[in-house]
N, C-alpha and C positions, 0 to 999 in steps of 0.2 A: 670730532668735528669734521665737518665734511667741506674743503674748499669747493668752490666755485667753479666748474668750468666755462670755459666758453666756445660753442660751440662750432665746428669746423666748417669753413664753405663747403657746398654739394659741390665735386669736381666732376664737368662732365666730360666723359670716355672725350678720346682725341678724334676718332671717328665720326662722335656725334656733332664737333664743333667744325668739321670738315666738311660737312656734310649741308650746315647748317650757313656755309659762306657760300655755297653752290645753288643758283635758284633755276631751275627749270624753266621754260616758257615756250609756249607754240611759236611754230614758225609764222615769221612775217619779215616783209621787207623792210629793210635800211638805209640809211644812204650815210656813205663815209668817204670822204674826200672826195666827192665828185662821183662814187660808184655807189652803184643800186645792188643790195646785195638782198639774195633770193635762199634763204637756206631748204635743203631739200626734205629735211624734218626735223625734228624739235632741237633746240638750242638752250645752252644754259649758260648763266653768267657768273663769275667767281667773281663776290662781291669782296673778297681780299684785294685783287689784282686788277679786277675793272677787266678783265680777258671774259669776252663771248667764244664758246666753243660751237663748232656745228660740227661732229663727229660723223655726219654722213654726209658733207660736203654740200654745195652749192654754187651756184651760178652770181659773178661780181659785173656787174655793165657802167660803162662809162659810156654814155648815148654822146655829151658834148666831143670827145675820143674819138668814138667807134670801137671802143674797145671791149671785148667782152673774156671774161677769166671764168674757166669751170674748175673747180678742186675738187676730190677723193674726200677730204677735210678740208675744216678751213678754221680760221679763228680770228679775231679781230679785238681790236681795242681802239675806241671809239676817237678820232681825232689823231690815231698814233700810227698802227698801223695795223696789217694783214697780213694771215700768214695762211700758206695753202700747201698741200703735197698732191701729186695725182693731177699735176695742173696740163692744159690744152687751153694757149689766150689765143685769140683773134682779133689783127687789127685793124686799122681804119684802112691801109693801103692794101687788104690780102694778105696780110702775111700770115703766119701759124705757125705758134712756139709749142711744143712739148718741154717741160722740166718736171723733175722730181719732186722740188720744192720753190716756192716762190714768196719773198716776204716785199709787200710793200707799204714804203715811207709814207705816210699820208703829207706832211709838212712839205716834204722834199718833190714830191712826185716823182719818184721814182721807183721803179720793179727790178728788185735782183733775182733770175732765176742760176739756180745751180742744179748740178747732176742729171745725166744722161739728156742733155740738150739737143734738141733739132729744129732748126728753124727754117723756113721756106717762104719766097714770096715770088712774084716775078721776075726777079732779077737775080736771087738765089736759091740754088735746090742744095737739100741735106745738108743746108751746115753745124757744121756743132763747132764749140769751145768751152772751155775750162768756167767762162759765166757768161751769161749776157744780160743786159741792163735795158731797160724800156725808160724816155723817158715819156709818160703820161700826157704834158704838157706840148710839146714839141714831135712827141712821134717819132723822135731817135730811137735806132736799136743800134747800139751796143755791144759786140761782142771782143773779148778779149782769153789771151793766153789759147796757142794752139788748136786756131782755128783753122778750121778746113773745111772745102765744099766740095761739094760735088760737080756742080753746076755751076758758074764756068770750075774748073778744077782750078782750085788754088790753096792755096796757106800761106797766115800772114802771123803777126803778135797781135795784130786787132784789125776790124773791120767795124766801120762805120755805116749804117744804113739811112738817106735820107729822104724823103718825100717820097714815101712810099714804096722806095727801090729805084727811083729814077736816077739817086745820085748814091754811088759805095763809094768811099775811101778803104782802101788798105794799107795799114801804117807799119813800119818796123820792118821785119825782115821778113820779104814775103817771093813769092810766086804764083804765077798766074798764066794758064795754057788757055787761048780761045780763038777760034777758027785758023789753027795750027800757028797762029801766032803764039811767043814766048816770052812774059816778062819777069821779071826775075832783079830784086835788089835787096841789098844788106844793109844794116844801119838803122840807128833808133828814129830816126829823122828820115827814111826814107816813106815815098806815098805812092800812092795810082790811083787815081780816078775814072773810074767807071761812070759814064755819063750819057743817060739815054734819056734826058730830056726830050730829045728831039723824034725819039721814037727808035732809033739805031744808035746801040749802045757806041762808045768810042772808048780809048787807055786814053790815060795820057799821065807819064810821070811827075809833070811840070802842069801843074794844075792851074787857071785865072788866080791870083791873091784872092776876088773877092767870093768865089765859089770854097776856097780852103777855108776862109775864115770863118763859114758858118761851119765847120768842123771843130774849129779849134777848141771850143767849151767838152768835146768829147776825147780828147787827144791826150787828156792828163790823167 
C-alpha cells in the first residue's frame, strides 16, 4: 500500500525573489520634500524597503530654496529621505558645498553633509569641518567640530552661517586673524559676530541679544 504524499511548495532560488523586489524604470522627475529630483539614467525601486536607487546619480533642486544638489549616486525614499555621495550643492546666497556624502531629512529639512568638506561663499573661502548641516527652510549652514577657513583665517568648534554670509557667528573656542586684527577666545559659551550687513564686514564679541538670538536654534 502506497501512502499519500503531499506535495512540496516550488521554492524559488533567493536570487530570484531578490531580484523580483527590484523594479526597474526610466528616468523621470520627482519631487520630494520640496526638491525636483532629475535622475541621470535609469532607476530602480526595492519594493521591500520603498528605497529608489539612481546608481549614476542626478541633479535635486529646491527652486522655492535656491538650492540645487548634484550626486555621483543618489537614492531616495519618498517622503523620508535622500541620500547622495559625490555631492556639489549650491545655494540661494552663492555658497558651494563639496561633501563626500549627503543624507537628507525630508520631515526635518534638514542636510547633513560629512567627509572631506569645503565650503565657500562670500564671506568664507575653504572652509571645512568634521559635518555641516544645511537647513533647507531657513538657509542656515551649519558647521561644527574643527573648523577652519581660509578666508578670513580662523578656527572655532562651530560656525554659524546666516543670510547668505551677511551674518557668521563663531562659537566655542575659536580664533580669528582679519586686516591684521586678532581675535582669539576660550570657553563653550564664547562667540563673534561677523557682521556685513551693511556691506563692511565688522567683529564684535558682545553681539545685539536680538541679532544672537536668531542663532540660538543653531547653537545646541
Amino acid at each position: 500500500m502506497t501512502a499519500n504524499r503531499t506535495p512540496r511548495p516550488h521554492r524559488l532560488p533567493v536570487l530570484t525573489l531578490l531580484a523580483a523586489l527590484t523594479v526597474p524604470f526610466a528616468a523621470h522627475a520627482i519631487t520630494l520634500g520640496g526638491f525636483q529630483i532629475q535622475a541621470r539614467g535609469a532607476q530602480s525601486l526595492n519594493l521591500e524597503t520603498g528605497r529608489t536607487d539612481l546608481p549614476q546619480g542626478g541633479t535635486a533642486t529646491d527652486a522655492a530654496h535656491g538650492l540645487t544638489l548634484q550626486g555621483r549616486t543618489m537614492s531616495y525614499e519618498a517622503g523620508r529621505s535622500l541620500r547622495a555621495t559625490g555631492v556639489t550643492i549650491r545655494t540661494a546666497g552663492g555658497g558651494n558645498l563639496r561633501a563626500d556624502t549627503v543624507t537628507y531629512d525630508v520631515p526635518g529639512g534638514r542636510l547633513d553633509a560629512n567627509g572631506h568638506l569645503a565650503f565657500q561663499n562670500s564671506a568664507l573661502k575653504d572652509l571645512t569641518a568634521r559635518t555641516v548641516r544645511l537647513d533647507t527652510r531657513s538657509g542656515a549652514v551649519v558647521a561644527t567640530g574643527g573648523v577652519t577657513a581660509r578666508t578670513p583665517a580662523l578656527k572655532a568648534d562651530r560656525v554659524v552661517v546666516l543670510d547668505g554670509g551677511k551674518l557668521v557667528l563663531l562659537s566655542g573656542n575659536y580664533t580669528l586673524t582679519s586686516a591684521g586684527t586678532r581675535y582669539a577666545k576660550a570657553g563653550s559659551r564664547a562667540v563673534l559676530l561677523l557682521n556685513g550687513t551693511n556691506g563692511r564686514q565688522t567683529a564684535t564679541a558682545t553681539p545685539p541679544a536680538a541679532v544672537l538670538a536668531r542663532f540660538a536654534p543653531y547653537l545646541n
